[in-house]
N, C-alpha and C positions, 0 to 999 in steps of 0.2 A: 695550354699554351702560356697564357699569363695567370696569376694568381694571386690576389691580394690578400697577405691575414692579417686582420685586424689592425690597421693600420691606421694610427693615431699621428698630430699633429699640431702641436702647440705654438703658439705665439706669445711669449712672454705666460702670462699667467690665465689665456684665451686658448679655450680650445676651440679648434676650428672642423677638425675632423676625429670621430671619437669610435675608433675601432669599426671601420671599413674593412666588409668583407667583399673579396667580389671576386669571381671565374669567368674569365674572356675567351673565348673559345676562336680557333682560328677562323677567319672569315667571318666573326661576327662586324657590326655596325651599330656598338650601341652607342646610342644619345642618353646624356644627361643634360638632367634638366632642377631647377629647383631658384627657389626666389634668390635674389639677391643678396649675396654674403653669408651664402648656406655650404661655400668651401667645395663648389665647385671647380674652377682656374685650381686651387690649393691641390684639387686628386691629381689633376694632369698632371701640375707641377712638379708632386710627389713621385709621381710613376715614374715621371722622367729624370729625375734627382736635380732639377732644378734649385728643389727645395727639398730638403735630408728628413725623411719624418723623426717624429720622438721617439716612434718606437712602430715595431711592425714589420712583416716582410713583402718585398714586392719579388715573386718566382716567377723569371720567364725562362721555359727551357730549363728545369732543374736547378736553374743558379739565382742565390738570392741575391736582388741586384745592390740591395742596402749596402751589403758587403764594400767597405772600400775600393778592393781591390776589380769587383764589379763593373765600375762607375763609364770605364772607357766600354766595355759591351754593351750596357743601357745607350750611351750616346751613337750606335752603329748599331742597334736592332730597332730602339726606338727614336722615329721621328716625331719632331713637332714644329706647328703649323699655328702663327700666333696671331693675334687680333688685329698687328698693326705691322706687319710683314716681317719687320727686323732687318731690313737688306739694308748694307752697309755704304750709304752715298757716297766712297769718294770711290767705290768701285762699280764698275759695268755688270750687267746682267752675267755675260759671262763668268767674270773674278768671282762673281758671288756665289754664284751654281758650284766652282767647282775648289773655292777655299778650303771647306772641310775635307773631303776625299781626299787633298794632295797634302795638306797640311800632318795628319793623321797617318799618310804614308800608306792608303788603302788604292792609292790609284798613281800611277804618272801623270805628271801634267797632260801630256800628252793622251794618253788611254782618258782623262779628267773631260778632256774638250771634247774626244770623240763622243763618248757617254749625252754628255749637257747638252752638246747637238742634235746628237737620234732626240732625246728627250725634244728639247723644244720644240724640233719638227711636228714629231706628230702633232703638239696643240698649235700652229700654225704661228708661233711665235719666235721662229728663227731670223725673223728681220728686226727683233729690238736683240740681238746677242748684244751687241757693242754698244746700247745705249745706257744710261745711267738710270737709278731709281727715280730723279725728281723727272725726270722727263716720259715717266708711263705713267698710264691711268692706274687706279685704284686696284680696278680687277688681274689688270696685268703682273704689277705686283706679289699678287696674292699668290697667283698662278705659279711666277718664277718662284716664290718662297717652298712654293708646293715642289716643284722641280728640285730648288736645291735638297729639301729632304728627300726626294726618290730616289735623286742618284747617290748617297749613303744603299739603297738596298735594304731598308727599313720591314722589320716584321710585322711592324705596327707602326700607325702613324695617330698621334694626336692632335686633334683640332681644336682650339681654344678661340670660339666666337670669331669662325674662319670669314663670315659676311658682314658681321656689325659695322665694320669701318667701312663700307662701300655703296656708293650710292645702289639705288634699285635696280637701275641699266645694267651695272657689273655685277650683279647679284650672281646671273646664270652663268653668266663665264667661269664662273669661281665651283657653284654647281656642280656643271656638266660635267668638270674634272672632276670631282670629287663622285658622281655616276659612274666614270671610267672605270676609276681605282676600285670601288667594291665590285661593277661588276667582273672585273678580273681576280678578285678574289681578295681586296686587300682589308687588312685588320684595324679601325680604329673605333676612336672612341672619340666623339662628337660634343663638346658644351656651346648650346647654341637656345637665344631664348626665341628661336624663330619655330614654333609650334607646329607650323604646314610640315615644312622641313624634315622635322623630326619625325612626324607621324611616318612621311612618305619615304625618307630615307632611309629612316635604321631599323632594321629586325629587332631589337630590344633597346629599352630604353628603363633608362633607372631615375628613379625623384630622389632627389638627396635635399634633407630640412635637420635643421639644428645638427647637424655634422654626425649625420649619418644615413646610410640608403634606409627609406622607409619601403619604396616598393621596386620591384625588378622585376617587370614580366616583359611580353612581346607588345610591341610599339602600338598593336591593333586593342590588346586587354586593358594595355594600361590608360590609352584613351577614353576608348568605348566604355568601361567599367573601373571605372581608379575604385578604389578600396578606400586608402588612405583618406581623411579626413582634411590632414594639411591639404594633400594632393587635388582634395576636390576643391577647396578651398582657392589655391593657386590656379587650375586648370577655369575658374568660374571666374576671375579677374583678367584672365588675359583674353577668353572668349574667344570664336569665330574662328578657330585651327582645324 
């Protein structure tokens, strides 16, 4: 499904990521995980061409999405889901959900609200449509952020430390969605330094240290028996996951 070859990524004269290999297989759920400033945010970002690597391919579906001409398919197969929502306050729940699809020309305003609506309903969030971002909690937020990237129709969805900014209370709200979507079968990949989480949530999970994966097996090997030396290193400072 997706593919990464050796996919490198410099900052001035910093390497941040230094030849990333990775194969995502549809329905997986992996978590990454790895210390601070090990160019974790840098993969998503990359995937997602937020940020253009130095060099490397990112293959979803046959087409390399590096490719310029790429760039509009990456933003319409791949979703992302950022740490601190991104919703745009001088617009209501709704405007925000349905910006991109209409904007893009993949929906009618109209077909835009019908979509955002089913959506919302199901997570019982149809009574903030009309309200603005400063006026929801944390979780809610998160939630709608979550929405506006479904209704794109995303093949994959990335999650960049989708809980750190929310208090404990909103923690599960944010969760439970995010239970939904894989158990329906949905594709992402998780950076999140919440250890429980990861164990419980993802079928594979990869350690990334000095900007590059060190280990990548299933979420239960890599706990129970890390290899890795960083890894055990890291796993024995945060304790208690």
């Amino acid at each position: 499904m997706l593919e990464i070859k050796n996919l490198t990524k410099k900052f001035d004269n910093k390497v941040v990521l230094n030849g990333i290999n990775l194969n995502v297989n549809k329905g997986d759920v992996i978590g990454i995980i790895g210390p601070s400033g090990c160019g974790k945010s840098t993969l998503l970002r990359c995937i997602n061409l937020i940020e253009i690597p130095t060099s490397g391919e990112i293959v979803l579906d046959g087409d390399n999405l590096v490719d310029n001409k790429k760039h509009n398919i990456t933003r319409r197969k791949i979703g992302m889901v950022f740490q601190q929502f991104n919703l745009f306050n001088h617009l209501n729940v709704l405007e925000n959900i349905i910006l991109s699809p209409v904007a893009l020309k993949l929906m009618s305003k109209d077909e835009a609200i019908r979509r955002a609506t089913e959506l919302l309903k199901k997570i019982d969030l149809e009574d903030i449509m009309y309200s603005y971002p400063n006026r929801l909690s944390g979780g809610q937020k998160q939630r709608v952020a979550i929405i506006r990237t479904l209704i794109m129709n995303p093949e994959i969805i990335l999650f960049d430390e989708p809980t750190s900014a929310l208090d404990p209370e909103m923690i599960g709200e944010v969760t439970n969605l995010m239970r939904k979507l894989r158990d329906n079968g949905m594709t992402m990949l998780v950076v999140s330094h919440e250890m429980n989480f990861v164990k419980s949530f993802c079928n594979r999970v990869i350690f990334l240290s000095d900007g590059i994966i060190k280990e990548d097996r299933s979420s239960k090997e890599l706990f129970e028996n890390p290899k890795d030396d960083k890894l055990k290193t890291f796993l024995s400072k945060i304790g208690n996951y």
